[in-house]
C-alpha positions as CSV (number, residue, x, y, z in Angstrom):
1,X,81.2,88.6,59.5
2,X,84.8,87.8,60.1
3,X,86.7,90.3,62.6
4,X,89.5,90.3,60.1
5,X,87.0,91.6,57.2
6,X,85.9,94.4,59.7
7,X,88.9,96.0,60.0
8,X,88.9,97.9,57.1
9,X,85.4,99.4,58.3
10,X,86.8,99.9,62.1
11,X,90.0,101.9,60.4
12,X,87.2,104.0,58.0
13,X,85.0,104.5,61.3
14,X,88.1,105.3,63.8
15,X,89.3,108.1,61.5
16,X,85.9,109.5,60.5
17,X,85.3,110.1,64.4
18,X,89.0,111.1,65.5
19,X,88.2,114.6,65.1
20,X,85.6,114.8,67.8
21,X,88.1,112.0,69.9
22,X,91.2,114.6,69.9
23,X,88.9,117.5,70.4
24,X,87.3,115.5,73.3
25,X,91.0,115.0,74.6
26,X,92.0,118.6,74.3
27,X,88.9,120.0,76.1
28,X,89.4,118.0,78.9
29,X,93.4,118.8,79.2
30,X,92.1,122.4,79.2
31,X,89.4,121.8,81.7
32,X,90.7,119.3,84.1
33,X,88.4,117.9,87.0
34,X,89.0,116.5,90.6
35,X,87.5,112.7,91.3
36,X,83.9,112.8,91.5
37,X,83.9,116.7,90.5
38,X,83.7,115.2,86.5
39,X,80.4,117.2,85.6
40,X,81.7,118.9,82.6
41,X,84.2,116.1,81.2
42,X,80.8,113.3,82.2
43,X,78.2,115.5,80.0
44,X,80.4,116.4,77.1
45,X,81.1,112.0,76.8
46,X,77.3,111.3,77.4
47,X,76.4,114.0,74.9
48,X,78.5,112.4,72.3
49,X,77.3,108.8,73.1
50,X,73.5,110.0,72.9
51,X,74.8,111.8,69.9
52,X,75.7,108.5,68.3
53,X,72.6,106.0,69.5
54,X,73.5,104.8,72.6
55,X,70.9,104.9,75.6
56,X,72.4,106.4,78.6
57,X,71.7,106.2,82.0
58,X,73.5,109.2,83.6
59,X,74.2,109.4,86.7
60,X,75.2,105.6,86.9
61,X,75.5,103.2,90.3
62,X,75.2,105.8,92.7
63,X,77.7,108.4,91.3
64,X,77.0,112.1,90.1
65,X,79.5,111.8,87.2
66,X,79.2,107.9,86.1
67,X,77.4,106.6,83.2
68,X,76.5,103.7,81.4
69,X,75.8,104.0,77.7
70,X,74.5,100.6,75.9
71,X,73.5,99.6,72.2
72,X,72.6,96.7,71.2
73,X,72.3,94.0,68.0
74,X,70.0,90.8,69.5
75,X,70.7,88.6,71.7
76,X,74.5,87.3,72.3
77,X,77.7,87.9,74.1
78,X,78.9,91.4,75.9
79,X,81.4,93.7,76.6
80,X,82.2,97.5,78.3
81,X,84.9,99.8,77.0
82,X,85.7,101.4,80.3
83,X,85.8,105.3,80.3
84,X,88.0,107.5,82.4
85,X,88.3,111.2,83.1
86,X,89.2,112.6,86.1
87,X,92.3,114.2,87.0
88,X,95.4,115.3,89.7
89,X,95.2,117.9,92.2
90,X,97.5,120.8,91.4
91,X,98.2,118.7,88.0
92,X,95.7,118.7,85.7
93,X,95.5,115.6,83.3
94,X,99.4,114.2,84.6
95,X,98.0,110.6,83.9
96,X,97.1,111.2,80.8
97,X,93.0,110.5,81.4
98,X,91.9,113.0,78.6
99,X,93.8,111.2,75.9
100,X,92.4,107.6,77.7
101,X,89.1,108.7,77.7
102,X,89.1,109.9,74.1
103,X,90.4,106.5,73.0
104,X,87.8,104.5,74.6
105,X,84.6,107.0,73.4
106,X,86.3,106.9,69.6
107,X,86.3,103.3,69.6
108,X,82.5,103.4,71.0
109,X,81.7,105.5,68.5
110,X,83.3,103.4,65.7
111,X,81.5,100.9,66.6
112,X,78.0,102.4,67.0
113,X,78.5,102.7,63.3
114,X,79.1,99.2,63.3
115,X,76.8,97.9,65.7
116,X,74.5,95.8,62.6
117,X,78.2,93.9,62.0
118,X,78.9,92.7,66.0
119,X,75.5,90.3,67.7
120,X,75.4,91.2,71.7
121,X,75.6,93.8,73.6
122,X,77.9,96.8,74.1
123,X,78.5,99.1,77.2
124,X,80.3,101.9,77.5
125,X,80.6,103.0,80.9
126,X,82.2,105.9,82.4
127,X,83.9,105.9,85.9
128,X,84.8,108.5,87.5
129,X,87.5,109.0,90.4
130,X,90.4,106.4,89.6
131,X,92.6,108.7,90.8
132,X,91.1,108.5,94.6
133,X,88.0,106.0,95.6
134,X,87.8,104.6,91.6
135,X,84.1,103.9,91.0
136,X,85.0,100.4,89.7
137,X,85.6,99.3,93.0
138,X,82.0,99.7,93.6
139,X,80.7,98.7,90.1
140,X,82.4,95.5,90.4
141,X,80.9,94.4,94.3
142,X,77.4,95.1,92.5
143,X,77.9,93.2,89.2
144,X,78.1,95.7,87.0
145,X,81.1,93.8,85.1
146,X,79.7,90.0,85.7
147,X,78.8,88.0,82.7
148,X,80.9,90.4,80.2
149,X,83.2,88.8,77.5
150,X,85.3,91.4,77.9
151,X,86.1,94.8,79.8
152,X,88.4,97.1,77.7
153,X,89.8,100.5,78.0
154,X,93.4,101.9,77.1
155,X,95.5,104.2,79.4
156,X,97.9,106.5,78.1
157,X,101.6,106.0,78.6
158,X,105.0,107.3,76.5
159,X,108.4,106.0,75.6
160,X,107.6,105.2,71.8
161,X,106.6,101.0,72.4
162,X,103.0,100.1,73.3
163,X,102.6,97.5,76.7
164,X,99.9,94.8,76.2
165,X,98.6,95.1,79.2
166,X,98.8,97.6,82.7
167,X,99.5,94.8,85.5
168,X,99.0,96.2,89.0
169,X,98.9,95.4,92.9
170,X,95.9,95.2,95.1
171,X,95.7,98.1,98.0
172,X,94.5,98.0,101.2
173,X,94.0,100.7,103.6
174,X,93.8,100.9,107.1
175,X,92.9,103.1,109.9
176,X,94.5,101.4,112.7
177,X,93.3,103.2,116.5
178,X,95.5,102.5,119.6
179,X,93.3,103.4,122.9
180,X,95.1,103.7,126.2
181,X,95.1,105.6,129.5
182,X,96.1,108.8,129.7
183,X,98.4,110.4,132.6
184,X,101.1,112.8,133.5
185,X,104.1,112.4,131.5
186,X,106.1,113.5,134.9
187,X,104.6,112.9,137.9
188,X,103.0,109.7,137.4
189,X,103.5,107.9,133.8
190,X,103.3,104.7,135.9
191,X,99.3,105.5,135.9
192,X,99.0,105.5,132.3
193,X,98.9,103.2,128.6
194,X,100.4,104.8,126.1
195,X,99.1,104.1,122.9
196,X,101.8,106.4,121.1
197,X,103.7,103.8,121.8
198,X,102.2,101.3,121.2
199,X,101.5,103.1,117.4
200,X,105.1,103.2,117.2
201,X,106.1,99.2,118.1
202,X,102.9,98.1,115.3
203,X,105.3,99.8,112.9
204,X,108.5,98.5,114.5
205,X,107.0,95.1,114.3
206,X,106.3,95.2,110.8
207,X,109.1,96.4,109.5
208,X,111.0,93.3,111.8
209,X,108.8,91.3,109.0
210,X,109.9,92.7,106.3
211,X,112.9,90.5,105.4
212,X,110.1,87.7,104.8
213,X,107.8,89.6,102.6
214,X,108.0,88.4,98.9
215,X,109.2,91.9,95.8
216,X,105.9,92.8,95.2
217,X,104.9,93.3,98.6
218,X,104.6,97.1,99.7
219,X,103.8,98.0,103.5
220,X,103.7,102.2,104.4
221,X,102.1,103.7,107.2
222,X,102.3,107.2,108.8
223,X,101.0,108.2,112.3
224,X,97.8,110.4,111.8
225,X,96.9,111.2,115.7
226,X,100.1,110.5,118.2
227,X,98.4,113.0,121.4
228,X,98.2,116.3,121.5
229,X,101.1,117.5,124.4
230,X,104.6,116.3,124.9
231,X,104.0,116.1,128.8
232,X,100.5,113.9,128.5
233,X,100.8,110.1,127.9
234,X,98.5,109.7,124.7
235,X,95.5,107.5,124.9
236,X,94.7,107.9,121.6
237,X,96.8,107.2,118.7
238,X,96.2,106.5,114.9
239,X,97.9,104.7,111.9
240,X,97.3,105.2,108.3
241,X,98.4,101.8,106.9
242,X,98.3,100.9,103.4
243,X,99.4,97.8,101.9
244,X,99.6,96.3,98.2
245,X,100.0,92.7,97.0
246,X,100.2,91.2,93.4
247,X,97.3,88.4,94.4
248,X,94.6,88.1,96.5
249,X,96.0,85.2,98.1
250,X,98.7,87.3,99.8
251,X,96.7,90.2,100.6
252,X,94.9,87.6,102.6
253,X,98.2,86.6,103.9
254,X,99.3,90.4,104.4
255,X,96.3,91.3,106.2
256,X,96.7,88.6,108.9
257,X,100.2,89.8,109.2
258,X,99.2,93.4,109.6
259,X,96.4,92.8,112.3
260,X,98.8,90.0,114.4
261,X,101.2,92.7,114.9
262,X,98.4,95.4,115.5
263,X,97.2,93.1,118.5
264,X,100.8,92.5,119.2
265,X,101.9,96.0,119.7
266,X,98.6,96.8,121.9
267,X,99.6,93.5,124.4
268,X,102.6,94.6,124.6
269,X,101.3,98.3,125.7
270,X,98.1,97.5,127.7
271,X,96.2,98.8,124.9
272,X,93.4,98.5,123.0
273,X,93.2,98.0,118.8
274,X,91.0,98.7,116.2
275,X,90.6,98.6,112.2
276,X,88.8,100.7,110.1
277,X,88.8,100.9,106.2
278,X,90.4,104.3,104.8
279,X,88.5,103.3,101.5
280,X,87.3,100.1,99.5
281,X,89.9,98.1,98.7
282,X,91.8,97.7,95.1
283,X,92.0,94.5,93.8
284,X,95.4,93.4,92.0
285,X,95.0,93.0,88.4
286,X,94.3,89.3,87.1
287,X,96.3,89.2,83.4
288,X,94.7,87.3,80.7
289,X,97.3,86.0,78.3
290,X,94.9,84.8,75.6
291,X,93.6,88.3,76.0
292,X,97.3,89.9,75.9
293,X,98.5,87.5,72.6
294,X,95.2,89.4,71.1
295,X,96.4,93.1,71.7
296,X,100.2,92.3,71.0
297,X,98.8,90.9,67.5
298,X,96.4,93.8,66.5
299,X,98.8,96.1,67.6
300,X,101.8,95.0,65.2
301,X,99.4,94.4,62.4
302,X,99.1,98.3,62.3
303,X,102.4,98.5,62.0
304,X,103.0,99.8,66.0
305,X,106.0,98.6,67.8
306,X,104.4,96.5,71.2
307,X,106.2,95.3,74.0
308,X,105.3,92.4,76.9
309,X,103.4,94.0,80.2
310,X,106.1,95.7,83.1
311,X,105.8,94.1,86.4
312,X,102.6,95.6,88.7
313,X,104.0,98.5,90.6
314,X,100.8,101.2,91.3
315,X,97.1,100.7,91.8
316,X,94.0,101.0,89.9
317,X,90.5,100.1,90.0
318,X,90.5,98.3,86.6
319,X,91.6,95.4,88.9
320,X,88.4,95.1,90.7
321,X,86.7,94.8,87.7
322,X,89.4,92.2,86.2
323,X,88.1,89.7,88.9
324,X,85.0,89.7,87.6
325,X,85.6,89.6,83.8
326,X,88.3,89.1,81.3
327,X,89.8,92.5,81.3
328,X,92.6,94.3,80.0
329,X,94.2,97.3,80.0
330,X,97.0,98.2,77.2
331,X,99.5,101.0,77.7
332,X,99.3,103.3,74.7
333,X,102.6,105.3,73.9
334,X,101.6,108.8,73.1
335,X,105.2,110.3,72.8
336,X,108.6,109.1,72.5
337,X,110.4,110.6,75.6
338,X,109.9,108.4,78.7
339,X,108.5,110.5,80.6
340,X,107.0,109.3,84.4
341,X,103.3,109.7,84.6
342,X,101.9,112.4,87.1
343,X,103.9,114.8,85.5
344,X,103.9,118.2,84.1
345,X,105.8,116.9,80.9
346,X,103.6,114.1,80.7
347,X,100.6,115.9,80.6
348,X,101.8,118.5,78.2
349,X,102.6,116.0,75.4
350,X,98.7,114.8,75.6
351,X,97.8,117.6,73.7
352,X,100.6,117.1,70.9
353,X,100.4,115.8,67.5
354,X,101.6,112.6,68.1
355,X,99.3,112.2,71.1
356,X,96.8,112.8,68.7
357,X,97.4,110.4,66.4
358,X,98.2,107.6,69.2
359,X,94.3,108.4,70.0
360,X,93.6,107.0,66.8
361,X,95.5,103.8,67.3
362,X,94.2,103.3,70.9
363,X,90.2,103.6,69.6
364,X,91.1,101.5,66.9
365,X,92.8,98.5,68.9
366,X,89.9,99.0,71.4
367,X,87.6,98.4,68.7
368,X,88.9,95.5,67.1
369,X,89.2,94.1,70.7
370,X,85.4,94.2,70.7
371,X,84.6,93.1,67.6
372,X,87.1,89.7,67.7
373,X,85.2,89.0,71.0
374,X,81.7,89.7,70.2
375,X,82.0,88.0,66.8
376,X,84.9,85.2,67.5
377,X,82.7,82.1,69.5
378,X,86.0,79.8,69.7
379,X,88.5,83.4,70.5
380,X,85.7,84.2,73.4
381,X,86.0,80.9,75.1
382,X,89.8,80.5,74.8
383,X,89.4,84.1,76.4
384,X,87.1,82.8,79.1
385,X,89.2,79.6,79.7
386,X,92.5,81.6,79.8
387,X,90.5,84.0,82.7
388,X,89.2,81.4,84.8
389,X,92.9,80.0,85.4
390,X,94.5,83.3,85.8
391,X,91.8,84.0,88.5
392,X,92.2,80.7,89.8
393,X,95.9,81.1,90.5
394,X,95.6,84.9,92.2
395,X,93.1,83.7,94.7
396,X,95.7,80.7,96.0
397,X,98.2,81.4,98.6
């Protein structure tokens, strides 16, 4: 069946399980959880996807509060509607997670009503921690995401206009260890290596690079260990480094820069360097414009107001995942004030009536995303086609 004669069904579907979605939503905003802490906010979504016909496996890849809920109609393509939940210390749900989350399970449970009218496969699949060490990061190195059609979720946003898609920068963390000699700070400093110091010219040396580095480059670092008494020369010192890039090609580049004036620094200082991952890295985000002409389209034949993707600024784990499938990520508007996400006047408008309804229109774009890729043969390939080059293009220098 034609995706354009299943719309009507998605829009009867949608609204027939928006109740439960903005109930979901508002639960969670009243019962916010930390990154892998998601135990209530994991069961409640893998209740309602049993609920509906999925079969879930729960926990999911390692992970107390993942999941991965599938259905299925025969053989044929697949895609995941990606489901997220956790939330901020000391702020609750500031990115707006509860409202995400109930966008993505709405539109899976749309379309388990729908599942005779799609062939393939669907997943839903629910990871947990974005907001610290994102679970995609790991679901992507073990091919969770390879071979999909498609990976889709929505994330909330606000200032009335929808984005087509949430670009972002890749991140890369570092713990960076100076090792020295330690000695009198008075009576004989001659004796010693001081790895304070040689902490401090790393950081002097890259900020003497930082003239060269291209907009989207970010570099921050703060000193984690620099000794323990004024009068002692430190012989051990430690750098938190973390560093973000809009391809992988220059993270490449970045992290040869990094380490050249890590070794630098430690010449320099008699010294001794070492690296040591603060976390698995996040990849930058590669943007599918076939994928992005699709949303912008949907979007505005509901009658919402859509706007072209910002430039990448933050971080997210989607990006993993984008690397390894075509993926995309809309911003949905869920109030008309711009306000900054990680806010306290963010998160109070995800529990508003226009939040609500802007559920509504994120499960339904969701959905129809799915459906035009599961049932489209000649929209998946230009999909595919438009991926590969994107991909293509981030890995070069």
């Amino acid at each position: 069946m034609s995706e354009h004669r299943l719309e009507p069904l998605i829009k009867a579907a949608v609204e027939k399980y928006q109740p439960l979605a903005v109930e979901l939503s508002d639960d969670l905003y009243a019962n916010p959880e930390l990154p892998d802490q998601e135990f209530r906010s994991s069961a409640k979504v893998v209740e309602l996807l049993r609920n509906a016909g999925y079969e879930v496996e729960y926990p999911f890849d390692g992970r107390e509060t993942a999941f991965r809920g599938v259905i299925g109609n025969g053989s044929g393509p697949s895609a995941a509607i990606l489901v997220e939940y956790d939330a901020l210390p000391g702020l609750g749900h500031a990115c707006g997670h509860n409202a995400s989350c109930a966008m993505s399970v709405l539109a899976a449970l749309a379309l388990a009503d729908l599942k005779d009218r799609f062939p393939g496969t669907l997943y839903a699949i629910g990871t947990p921690a974005e907001e610290d060490n994102g679970a995609k990061v790991g679901m992507a190195k073990r091919g969770v995401f390879d071979g999909m059609s498609l990976a889709i979720m929505a994330h909330s946003w606000s200032g009335g206009a929808h984005v087509t898609d949430m670009d972002v920068l890749s991140l890369q963390c570092y713990l960076v260890e100076f090792r020295g000699l330690s000695a009198h700070a008075a009576a004989s400093p001659w004796s010693g290596h001081n790895a304070l110091s040689a902490a401090r010219k790393f950081l002097d040396l890259i900020d003497a690079r930082r003239e060269c580095f291209t907009p989207d480059i970010r570099v921050n670092g703060i000193i984690t260990d620099g000794g323990k008494a004024p009068n002692i020369l430190p012989d051990r010192a430690e750098v938190r480094l973390e560093f973000r890039t809009d391809s992988q090609g220059k993270l490449r580049l970045m992290d040869d820069i990094i380490r050249k004036c890590a070794r630098g620094a430690a010449i320099a200082l008699d010294c001794e360097v070492s690296f040591t991952e603060g976390f698995e890295g996040f990849d930058d985000m590669v943007c599918v414009p076939a994928l992005e002409q699709e949303v912008k389209a949907v979007l505005e034949g509901m009658g919402e107001v859509c706007r072209e993707k910002l430039p990448p600024s933050g971080s997210s784990d989607v990006g993993n995942a984008s690397y390894r499938c075509p993926t995309v990520q809309p911003l949905v508007s869920l109030c008309d004030p711009p306000y900054a996400l990680h806010t306290g006047e963010f998160r109070d408008e995800t529990v508003k009536p226009a939040a609500h309804r802007a559920i509504a229109t994120g499960g339904r774009l969701i959905a129809s995303m799915v459906c035009r890729t599961l049932t489209d043969p000649e929209f998946r390939q230009r999909v595919q086609d438009s991926f590969e080059a994107s991909r293509a293009a981030k890995l070069e220098l």
